[in-house]
DSSP file (Angstrom, degrees, kcal/mol; ACC not computed):
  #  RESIDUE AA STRUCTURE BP1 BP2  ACC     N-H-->O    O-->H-N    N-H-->O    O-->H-N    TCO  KAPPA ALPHA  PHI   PSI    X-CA   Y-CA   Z-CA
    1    1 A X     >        0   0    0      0, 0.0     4,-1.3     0, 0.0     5,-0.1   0.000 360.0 360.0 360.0 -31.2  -24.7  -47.3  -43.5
    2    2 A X  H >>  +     0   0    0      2,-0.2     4,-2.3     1,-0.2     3,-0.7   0.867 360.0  50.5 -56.8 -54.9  -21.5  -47.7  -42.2
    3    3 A X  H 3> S+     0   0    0      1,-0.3     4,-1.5     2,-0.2    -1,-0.2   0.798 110.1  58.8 -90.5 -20.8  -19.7  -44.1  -43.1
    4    4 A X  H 3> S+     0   0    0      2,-0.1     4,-0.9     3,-0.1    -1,-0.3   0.873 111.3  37.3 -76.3 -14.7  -23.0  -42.8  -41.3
    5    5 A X  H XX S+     0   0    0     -4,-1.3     3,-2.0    -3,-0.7     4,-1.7   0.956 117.0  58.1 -66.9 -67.8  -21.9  -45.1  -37.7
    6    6 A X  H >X S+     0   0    0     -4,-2.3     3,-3.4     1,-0.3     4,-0.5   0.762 112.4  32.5 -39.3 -98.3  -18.4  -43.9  -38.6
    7    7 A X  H 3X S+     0   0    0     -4,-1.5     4,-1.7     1,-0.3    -1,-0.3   0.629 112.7  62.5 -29.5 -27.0  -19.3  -40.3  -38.5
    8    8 A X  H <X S+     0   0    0     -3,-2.0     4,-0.9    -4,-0.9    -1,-0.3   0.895 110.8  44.1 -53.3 -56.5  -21.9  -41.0  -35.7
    9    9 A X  H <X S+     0   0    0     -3,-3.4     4,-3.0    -4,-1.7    -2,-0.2   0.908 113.4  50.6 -66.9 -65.5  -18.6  -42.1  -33.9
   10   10 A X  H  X S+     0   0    0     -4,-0.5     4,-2.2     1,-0.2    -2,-0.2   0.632  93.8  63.7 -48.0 -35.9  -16.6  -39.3  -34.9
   11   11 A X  H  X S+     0   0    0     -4,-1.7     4,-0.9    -5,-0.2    -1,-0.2   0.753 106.6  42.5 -62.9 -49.4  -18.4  -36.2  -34.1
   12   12 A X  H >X S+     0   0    0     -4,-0.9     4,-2.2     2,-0.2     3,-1.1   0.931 108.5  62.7 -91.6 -17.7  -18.5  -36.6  -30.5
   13   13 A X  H 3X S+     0   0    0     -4,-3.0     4,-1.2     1,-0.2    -2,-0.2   0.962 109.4  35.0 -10.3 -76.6  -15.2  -37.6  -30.5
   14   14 A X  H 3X S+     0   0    0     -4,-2.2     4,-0.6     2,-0.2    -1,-0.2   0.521 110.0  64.2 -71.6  -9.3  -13.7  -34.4  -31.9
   15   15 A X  H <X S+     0   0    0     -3,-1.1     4,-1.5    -4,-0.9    -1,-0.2   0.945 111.0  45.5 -96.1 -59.0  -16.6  -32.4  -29.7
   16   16 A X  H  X S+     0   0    0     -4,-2.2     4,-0.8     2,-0.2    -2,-0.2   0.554 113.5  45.7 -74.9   8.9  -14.3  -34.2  -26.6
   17   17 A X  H >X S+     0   0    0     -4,-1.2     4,-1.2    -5,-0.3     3,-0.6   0.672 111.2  52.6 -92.3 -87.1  -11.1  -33.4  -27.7
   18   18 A X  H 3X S+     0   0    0     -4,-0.6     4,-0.6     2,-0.2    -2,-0.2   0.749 110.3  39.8 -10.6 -47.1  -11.8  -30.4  -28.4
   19   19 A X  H >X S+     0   0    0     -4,-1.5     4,-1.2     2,-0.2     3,-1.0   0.893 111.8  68.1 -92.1 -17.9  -13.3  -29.2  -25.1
   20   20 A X  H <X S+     0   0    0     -4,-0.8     4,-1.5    -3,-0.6     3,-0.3   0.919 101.0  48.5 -26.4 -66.4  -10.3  -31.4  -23.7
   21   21 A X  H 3< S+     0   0    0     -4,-1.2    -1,-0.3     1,-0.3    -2,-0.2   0.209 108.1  47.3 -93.0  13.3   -8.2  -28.9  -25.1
   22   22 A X  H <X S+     0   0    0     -3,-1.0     4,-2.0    -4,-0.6    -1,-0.3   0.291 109.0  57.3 -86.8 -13.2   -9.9  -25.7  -23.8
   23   23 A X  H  X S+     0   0    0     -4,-1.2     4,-1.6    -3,-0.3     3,-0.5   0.972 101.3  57.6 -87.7 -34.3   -9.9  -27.2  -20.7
   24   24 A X  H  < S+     0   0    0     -4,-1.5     4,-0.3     1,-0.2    -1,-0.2   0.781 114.6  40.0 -35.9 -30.6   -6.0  -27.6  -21.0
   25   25 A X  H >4 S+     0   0    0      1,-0.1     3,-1.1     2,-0.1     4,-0.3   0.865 107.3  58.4-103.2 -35.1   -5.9  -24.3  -21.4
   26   26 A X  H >X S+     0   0    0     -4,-2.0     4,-2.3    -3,-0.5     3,-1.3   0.799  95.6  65.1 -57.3 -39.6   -8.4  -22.9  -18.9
   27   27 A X  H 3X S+     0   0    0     -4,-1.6     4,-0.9     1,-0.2    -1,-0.2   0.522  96.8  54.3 -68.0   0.1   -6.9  -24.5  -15.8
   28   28 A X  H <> S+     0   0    0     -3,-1.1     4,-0.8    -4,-0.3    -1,-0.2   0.568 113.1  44.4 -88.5   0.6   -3.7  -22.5  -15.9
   29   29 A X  H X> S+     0   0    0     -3,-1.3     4,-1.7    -4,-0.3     3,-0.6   0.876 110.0  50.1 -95.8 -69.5   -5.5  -19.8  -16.0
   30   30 A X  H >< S+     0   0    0     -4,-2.3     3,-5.2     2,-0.2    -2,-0.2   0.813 113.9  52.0 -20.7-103.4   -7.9  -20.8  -13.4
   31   31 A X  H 3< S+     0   0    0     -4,-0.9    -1,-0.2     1,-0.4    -2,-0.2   0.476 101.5  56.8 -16.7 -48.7   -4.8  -21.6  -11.2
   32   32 A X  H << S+     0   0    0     -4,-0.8    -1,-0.4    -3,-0.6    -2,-0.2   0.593  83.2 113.6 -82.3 -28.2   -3.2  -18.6  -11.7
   33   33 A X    <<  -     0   0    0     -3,-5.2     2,-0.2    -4,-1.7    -3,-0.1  -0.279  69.6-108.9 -72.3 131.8   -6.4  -16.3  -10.1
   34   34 A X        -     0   0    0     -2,-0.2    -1,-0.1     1,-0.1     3,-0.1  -0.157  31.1-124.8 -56.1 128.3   -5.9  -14.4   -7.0
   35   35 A X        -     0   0    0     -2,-0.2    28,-0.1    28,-0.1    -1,-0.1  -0.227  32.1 -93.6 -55.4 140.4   -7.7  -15.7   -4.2
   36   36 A X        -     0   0    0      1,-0.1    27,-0.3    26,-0.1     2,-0.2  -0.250  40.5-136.0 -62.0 156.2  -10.0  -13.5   -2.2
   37   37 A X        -     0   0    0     25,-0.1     2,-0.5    -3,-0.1    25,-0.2  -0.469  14.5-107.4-104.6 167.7   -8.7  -11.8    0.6
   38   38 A X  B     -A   61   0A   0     23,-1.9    23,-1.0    -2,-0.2     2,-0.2  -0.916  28.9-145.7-114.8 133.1  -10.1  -11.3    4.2
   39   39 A X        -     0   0    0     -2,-0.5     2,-0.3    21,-0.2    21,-0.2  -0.600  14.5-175.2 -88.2 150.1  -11.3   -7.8    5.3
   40   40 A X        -     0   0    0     19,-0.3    19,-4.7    -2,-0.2     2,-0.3  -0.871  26.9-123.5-137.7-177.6  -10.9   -6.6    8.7
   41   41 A X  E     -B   58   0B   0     -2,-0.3     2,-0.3    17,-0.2    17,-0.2  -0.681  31.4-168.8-110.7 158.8  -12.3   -3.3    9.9
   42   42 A X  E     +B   57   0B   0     15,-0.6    15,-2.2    -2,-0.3     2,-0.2  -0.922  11.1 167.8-137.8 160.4   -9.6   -0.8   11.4
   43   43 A X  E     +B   56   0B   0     -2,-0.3     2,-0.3    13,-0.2    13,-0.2  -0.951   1.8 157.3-160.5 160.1  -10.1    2.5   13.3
   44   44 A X  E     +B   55   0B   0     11,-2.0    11,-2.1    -2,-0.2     2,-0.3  -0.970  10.0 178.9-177.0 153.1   -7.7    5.0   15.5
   45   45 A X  E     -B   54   0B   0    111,-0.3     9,-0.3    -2,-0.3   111,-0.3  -0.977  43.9 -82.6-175.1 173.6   -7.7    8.4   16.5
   46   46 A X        -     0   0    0      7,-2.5   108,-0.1    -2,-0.3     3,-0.1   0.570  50.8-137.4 -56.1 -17.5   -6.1   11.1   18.3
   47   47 A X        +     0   0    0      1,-0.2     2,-0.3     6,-0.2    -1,-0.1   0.644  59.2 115.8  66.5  25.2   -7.5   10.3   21.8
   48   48 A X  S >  S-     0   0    0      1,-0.1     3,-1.4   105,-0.0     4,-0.3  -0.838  86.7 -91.2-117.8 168.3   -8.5   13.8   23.3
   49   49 A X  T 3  S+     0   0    0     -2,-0.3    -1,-0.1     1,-0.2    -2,-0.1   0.637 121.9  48.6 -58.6 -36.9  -12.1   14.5   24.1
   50   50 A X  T 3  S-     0   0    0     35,-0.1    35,-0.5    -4,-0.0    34,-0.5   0.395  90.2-139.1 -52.7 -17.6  -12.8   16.2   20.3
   51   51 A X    <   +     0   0    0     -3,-1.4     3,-0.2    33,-0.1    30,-0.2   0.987  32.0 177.0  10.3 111.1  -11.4   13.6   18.6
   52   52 A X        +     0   0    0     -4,-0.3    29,-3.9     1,-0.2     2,-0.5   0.975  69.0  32.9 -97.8 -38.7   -9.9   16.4   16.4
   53   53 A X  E    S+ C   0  80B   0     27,-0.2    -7,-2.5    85,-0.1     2,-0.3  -0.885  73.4 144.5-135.2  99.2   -7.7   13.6   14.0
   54   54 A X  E     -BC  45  79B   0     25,-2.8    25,-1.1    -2,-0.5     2,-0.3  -0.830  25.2-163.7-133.7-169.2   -9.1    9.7   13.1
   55   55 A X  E     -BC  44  78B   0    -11,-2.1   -11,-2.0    -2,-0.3     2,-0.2  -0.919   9.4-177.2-168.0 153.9   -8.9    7.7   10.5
   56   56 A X  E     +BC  43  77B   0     21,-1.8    21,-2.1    -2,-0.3     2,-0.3  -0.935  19.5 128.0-172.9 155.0  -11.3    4.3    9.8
   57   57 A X  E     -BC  42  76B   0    -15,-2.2   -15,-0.6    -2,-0.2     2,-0.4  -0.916  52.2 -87.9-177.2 172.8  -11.4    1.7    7.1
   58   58 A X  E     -BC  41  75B   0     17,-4.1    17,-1.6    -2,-0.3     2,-0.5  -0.994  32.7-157.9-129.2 143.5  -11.3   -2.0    5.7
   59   59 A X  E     - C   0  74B   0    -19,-4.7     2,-1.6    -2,-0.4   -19,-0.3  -0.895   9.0-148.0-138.6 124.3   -7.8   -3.7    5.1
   60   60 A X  E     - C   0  73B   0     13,-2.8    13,-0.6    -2,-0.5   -21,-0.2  -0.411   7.4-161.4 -67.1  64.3   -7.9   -6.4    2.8
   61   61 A X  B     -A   38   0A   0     -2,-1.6   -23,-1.9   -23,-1.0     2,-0.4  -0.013  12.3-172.7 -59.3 130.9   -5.3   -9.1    3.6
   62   62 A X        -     0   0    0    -25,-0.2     9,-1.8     9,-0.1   -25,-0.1  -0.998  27.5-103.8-135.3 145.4   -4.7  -11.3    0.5
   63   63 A X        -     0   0    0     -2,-0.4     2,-0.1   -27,-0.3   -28,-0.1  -0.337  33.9 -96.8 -80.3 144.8   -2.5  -14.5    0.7
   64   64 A X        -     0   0    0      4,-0.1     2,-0.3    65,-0.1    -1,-0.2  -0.430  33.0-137.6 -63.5 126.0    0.9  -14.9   -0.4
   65   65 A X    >   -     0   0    0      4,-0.4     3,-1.5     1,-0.2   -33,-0.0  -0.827  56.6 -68.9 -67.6 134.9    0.7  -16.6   -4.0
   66   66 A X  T 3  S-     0   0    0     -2,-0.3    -1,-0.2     1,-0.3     3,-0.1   0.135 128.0  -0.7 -50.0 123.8    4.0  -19.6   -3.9
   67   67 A X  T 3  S+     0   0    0      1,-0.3    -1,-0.3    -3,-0.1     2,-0.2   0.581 114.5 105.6  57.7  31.4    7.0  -17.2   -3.9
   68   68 A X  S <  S-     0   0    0     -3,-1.5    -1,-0.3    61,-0.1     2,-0.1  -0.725  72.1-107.6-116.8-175.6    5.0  -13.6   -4.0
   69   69 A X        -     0   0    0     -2,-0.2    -4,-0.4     1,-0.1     2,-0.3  -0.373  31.2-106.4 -97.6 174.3    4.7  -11.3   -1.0
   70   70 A X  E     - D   0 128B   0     58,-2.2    58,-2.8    -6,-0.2     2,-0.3  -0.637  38.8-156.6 -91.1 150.9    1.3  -10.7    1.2
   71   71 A X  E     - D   0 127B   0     -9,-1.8     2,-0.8    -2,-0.3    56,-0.2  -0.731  14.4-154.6-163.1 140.8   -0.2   -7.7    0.7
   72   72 A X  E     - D   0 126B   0     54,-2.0    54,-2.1    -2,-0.3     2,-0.5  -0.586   9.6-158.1 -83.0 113.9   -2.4   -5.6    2.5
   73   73 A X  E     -CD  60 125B   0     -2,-0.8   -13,-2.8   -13,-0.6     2,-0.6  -0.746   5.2-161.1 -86.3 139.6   -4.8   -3.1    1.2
   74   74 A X  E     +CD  59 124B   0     50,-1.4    50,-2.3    -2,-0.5     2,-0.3  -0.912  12.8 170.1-115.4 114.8   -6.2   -0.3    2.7
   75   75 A X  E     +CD  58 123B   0    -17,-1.6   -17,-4.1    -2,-0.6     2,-0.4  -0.681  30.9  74.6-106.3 149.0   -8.9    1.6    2.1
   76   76 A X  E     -CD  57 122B   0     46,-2.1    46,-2.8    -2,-0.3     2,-0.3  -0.978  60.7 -52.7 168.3-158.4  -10.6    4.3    4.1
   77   77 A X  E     -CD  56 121B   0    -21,-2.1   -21,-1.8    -2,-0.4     2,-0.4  -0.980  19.2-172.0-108.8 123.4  -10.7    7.7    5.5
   78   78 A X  E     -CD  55 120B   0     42,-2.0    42,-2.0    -2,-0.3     2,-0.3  -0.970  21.9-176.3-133.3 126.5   -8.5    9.9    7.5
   79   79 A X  E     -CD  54 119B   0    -25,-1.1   -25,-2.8    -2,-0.4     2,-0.5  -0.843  17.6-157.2-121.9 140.6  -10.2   13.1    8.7
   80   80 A X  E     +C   53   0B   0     38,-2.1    37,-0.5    -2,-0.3   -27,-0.2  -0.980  65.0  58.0-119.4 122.8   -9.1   16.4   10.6
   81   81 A X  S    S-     0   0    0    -29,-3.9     2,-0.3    -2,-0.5   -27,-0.2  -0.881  80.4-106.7 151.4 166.8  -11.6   18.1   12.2
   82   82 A X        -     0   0    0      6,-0.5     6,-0.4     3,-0.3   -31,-0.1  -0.958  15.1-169.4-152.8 154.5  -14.0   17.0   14.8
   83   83 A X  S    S+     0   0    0     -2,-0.3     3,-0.2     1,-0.2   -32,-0.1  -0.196  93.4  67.7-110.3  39.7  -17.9   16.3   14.4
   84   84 A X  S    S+     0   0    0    -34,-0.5    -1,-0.2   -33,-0.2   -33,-0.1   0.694 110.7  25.8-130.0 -23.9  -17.7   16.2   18.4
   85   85 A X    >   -     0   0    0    -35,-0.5     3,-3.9   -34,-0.1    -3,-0.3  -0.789  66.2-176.8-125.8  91.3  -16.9   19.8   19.0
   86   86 A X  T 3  S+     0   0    0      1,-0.3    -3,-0.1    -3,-0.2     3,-0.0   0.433  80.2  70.0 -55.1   4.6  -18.4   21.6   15.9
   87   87 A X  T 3  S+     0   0    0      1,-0.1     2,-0.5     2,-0.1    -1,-0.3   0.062  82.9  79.6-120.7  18.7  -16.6   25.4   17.6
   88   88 A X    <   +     0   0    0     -3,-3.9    -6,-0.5    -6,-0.4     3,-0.2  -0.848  59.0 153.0-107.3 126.3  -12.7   23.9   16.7
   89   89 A X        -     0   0    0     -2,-0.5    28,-0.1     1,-0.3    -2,-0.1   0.194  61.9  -1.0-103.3-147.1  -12.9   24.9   13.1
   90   90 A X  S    S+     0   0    0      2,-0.1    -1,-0.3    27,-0.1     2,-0.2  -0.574  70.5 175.1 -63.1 122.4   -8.6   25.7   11.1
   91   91 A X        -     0   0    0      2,-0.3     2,-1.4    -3,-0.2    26,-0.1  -0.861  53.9-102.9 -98.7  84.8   -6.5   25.1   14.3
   92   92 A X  S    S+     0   0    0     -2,-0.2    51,-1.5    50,-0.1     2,-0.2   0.159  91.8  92.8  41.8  32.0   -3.4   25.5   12.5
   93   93 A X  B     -E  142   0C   0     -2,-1.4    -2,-0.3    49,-0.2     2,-0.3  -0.814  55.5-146.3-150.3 179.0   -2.7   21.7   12.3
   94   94 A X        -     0   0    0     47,-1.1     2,-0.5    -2,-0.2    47,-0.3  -0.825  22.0-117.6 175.1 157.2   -3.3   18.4   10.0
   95   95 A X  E     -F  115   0D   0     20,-3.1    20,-2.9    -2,-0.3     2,-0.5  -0.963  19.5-164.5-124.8 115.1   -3.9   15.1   10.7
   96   96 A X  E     -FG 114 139D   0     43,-1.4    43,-2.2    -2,-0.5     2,-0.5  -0.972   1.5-166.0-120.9 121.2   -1.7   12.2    9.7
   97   97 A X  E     -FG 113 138D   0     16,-2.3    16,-1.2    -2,-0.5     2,-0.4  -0.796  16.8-166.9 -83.5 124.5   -2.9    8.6    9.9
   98   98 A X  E     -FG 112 137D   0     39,-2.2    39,-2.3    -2,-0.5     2,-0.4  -0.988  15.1-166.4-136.2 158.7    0.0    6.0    9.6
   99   99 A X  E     -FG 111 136D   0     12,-0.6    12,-4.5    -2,-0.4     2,-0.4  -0.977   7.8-175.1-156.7 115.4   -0.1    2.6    9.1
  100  100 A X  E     -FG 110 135D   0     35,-1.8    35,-2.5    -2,-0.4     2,-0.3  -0.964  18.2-144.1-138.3 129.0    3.5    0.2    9.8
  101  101 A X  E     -FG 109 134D   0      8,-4.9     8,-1.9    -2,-0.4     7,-1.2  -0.821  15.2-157.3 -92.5 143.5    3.4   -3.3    8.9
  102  102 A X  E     - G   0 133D   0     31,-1.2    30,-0.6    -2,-0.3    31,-0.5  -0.476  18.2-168.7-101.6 176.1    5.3   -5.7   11.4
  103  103 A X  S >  S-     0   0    0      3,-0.3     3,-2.7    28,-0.2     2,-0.3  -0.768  79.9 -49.3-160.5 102.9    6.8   -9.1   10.6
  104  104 A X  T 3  S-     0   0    0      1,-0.2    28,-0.1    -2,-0.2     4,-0.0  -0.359 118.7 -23.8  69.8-146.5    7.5  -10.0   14.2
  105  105 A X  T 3  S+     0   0    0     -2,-0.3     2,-0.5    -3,-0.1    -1,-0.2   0.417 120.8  88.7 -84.8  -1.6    9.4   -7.4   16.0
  106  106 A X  S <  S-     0   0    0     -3,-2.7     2,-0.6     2,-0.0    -3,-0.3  -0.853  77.2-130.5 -99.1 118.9   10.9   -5.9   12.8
  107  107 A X        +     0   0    0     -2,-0.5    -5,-0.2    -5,-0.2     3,-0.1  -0.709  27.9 178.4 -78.7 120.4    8.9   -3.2   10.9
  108  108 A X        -     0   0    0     -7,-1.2     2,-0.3    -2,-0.6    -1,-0.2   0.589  60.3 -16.3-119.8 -43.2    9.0   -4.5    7.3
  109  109 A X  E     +F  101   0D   0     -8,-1.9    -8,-4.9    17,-0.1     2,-0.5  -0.964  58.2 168.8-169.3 150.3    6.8   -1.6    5.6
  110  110 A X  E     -F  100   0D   0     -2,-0.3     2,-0.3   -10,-0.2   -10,-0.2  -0.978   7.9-170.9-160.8-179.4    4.3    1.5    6.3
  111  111 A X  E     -F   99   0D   0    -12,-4.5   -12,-0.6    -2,-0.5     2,-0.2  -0.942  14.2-140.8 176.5 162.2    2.8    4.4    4.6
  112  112 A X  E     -F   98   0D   0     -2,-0.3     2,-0.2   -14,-0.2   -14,-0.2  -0.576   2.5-159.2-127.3 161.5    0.7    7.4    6.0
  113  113 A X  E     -F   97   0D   0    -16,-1.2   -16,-2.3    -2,-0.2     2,-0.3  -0.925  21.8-161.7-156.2 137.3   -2.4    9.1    4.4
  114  114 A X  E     -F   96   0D   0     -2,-0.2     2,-0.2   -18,-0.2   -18,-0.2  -0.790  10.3-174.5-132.6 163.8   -3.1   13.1    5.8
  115  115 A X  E     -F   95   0D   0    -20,-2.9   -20,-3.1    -2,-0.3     2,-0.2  -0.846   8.6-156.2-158.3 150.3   -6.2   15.8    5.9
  116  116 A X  S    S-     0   0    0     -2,-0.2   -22,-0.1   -22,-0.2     3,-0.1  -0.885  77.1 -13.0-132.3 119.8   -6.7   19.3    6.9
  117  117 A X  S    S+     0   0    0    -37,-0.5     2,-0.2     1,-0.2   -36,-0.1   0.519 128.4   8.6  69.9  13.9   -9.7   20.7    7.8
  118  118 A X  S    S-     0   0    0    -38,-0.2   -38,-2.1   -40,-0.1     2,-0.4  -0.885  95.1 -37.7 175.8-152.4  -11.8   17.7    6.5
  119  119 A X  E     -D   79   0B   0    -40,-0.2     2,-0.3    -2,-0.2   -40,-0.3  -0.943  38.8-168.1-116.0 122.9  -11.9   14.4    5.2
  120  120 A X  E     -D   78   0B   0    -42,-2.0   -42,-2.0    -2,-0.4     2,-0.7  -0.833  28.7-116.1-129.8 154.0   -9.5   12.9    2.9
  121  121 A X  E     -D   77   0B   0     -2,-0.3     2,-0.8   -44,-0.2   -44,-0.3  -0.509  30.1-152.7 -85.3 127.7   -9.9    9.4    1.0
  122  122 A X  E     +D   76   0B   0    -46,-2.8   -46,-2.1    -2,-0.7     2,-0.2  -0.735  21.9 168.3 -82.2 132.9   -6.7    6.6    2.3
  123  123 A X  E     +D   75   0B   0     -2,-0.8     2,-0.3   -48,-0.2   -48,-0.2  -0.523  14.2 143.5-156.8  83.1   -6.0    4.2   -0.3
  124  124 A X  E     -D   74   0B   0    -50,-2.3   -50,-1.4    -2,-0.2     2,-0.6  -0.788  38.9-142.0-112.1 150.0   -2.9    2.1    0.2
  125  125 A X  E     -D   73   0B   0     -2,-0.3     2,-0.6   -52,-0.2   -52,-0.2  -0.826   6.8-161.9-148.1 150.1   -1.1   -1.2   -0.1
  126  126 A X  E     -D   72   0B   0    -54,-2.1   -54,-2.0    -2,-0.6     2,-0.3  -0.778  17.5-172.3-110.3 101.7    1.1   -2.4    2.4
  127  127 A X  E     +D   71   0B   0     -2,-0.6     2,-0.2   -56,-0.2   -56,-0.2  -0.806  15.9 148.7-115.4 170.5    3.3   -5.2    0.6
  128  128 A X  E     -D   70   0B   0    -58,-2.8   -58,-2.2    -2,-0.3     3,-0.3  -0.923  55.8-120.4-172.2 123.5    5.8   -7.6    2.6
  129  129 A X  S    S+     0   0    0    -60,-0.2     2,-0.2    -2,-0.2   -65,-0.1   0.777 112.1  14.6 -52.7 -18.4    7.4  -11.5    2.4
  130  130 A X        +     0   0    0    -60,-0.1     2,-0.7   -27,-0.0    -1,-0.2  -0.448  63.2 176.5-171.3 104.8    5.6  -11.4    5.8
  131  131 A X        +     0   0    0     -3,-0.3   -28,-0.2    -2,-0.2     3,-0.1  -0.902   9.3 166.7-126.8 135.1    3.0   -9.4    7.8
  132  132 A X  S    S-     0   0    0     -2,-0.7    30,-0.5   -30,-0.6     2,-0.2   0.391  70.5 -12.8-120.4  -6.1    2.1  -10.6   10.9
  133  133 A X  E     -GH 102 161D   0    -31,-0.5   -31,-1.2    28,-0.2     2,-0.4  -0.944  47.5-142.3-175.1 152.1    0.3   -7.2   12.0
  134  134 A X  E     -GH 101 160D   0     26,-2.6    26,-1.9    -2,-0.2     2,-0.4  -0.941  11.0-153.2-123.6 160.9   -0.1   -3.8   11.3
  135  135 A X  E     -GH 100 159D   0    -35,-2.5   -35,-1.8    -2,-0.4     2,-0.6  -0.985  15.3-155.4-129.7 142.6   -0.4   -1.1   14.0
  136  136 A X  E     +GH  99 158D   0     22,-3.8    22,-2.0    -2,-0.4     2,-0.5  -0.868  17.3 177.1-108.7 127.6   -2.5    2.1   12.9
  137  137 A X  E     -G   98   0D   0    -39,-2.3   -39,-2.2    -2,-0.6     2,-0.5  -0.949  20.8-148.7-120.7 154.2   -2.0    5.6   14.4
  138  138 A X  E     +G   97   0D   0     -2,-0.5    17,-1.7   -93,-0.2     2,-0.3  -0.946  13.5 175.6-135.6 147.3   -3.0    8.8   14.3
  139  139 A X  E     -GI  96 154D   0    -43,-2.2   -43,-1.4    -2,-0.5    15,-0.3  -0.901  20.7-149.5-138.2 139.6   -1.1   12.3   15.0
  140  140 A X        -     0   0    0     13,-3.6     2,-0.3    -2,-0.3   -45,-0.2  -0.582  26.6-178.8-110.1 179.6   -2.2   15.8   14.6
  141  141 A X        -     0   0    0    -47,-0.3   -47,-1.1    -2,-0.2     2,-0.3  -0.862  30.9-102.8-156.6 172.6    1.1   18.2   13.8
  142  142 A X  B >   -E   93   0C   0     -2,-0.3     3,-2.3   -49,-0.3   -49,-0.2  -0.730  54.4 -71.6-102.5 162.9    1.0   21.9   13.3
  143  143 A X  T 3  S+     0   0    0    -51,-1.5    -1,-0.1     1,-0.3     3,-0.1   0.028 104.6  10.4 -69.6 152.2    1.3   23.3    9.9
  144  144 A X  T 3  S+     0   0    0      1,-0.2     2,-0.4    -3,-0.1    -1,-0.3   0.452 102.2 103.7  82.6 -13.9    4.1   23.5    7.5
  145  145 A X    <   -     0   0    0     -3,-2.3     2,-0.4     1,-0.0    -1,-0.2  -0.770  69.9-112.3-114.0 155.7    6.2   21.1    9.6
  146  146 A X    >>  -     0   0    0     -2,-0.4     3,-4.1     1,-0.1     4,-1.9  -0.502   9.0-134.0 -87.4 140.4    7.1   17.5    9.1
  147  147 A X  T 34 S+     0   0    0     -2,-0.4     5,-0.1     1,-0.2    -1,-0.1   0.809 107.2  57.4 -49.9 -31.5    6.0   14.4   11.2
  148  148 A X  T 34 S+     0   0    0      1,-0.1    -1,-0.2     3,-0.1     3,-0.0   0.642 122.4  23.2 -55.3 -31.8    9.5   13.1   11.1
  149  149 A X  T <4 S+     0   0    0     -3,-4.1    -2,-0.2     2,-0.0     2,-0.2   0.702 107.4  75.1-125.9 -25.4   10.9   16.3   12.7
  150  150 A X  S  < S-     0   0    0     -4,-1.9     2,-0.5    -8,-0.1    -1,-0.0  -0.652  78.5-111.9-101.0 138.2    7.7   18.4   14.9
  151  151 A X        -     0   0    0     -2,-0.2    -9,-0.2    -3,-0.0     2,-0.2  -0.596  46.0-177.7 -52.6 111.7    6.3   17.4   18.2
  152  152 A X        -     0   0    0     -2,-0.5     2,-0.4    -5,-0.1   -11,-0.2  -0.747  31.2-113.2-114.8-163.7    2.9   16.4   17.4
  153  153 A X        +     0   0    0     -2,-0.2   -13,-3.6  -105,-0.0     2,-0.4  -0.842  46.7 173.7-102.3 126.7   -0.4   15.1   19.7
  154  154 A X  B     -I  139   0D   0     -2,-0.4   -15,-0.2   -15,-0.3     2,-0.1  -0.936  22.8-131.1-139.5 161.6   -1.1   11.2   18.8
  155  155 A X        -     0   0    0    -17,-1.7  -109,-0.2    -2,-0.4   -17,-0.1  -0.391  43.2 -56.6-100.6 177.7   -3.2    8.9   20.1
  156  156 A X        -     0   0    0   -111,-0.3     2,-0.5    -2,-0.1  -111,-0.3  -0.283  63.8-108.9 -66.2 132.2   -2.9    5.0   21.4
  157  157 A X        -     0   0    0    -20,-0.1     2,-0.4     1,-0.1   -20,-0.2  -0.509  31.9-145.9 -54.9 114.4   -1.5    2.7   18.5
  158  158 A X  E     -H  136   0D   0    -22,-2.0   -22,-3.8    -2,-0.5     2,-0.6  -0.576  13.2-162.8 -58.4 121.5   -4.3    0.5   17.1
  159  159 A X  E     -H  135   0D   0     -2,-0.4     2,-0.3   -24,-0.2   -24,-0.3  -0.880  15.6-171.8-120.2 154.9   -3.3   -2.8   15.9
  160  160 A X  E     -H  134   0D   0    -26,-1.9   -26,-2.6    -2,-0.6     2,-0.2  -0.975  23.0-146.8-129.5 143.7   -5.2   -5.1   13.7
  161  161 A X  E     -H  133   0D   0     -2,-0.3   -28,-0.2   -28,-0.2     2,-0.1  -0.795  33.0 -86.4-126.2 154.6   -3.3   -8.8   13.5
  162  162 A X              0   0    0    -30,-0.5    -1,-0.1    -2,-0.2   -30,-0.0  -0.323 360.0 360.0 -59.4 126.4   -3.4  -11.1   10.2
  163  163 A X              0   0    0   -125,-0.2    -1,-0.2    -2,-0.1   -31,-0.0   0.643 360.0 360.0 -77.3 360.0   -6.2  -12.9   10.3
């Protein structure tokens, strides 16, 4: 009667040691998943009565893990064209949405997402030790030339701040 108490005894032991030691092992794991991030909505666009160039989206801010960087993603749309005067059809220009993270007064990181003649999908991420903002724009240029070097038509910088 005894080695059946004994065993009695034993058996849930080893059933908590045992799940002891998957939970050792499950909380670094745990620990280690990224935290959800907070969406905000952004939108911008050329500002003239057609709106010939916009762009609109979610950007996902996710918090810096201890000694990584934030980063923001963005997803969305940037379209050339306008569904506000259906008669400008190829004007001989393209449509660049660009997207500069700040830290302060210093611009830390950006990256640009273009269409012509339609709608094209944006899908970036904006990584940084520290982004305190982004400001979104959008710019029509004529074709073949680069944004860097041709006069183009933009509209007012949107900014969406870290929530």
């Amino acid at each position: 009667m005894s080695r059946i108490t004994s065993m009695g005894r034993t058996a849930p032991r080893a059933a908590v040691l045992a799940a002891a030691a998957l939970a050792a092992f499950a909380v670094p794991l745990t620990a280690h998943a990224e935290p959800p991030g907070t969406e905000t909505k952004f939108a911008a666009d050329t500002g003239d009565d057609c709106l010939l160039g916009s762009t609109r989206g979610v950007m996902t801010w996710k918090p810096a893990l201890a000694g990584e960087h934030i980063t923001v993603d963005i997803l969305g749309t940037v379209t050339d064209g306008s569904a506000v005067c259906d008669f400008v059809q190829d004007d001989g220009r393209y449509a660049v949405a660009s997207f500069a993270a700040y830290s302060g007064d210093r611009l830390v990181e950006e990256g640009a997402a273009e269409a012509d003649n339609g709608a094209e999908p944006v899908s970036l991420s904006i990584t940084a030790p520290v982004i305190d903002r982004i400001v979104v724009q959008v710019c029509r240029y004529p074709l073949g030339t680069d944004p860097a070097t041709a006069p183009g038509t933009c509209g007012q910088p949107r900014t969406t701040d870290r929530p």
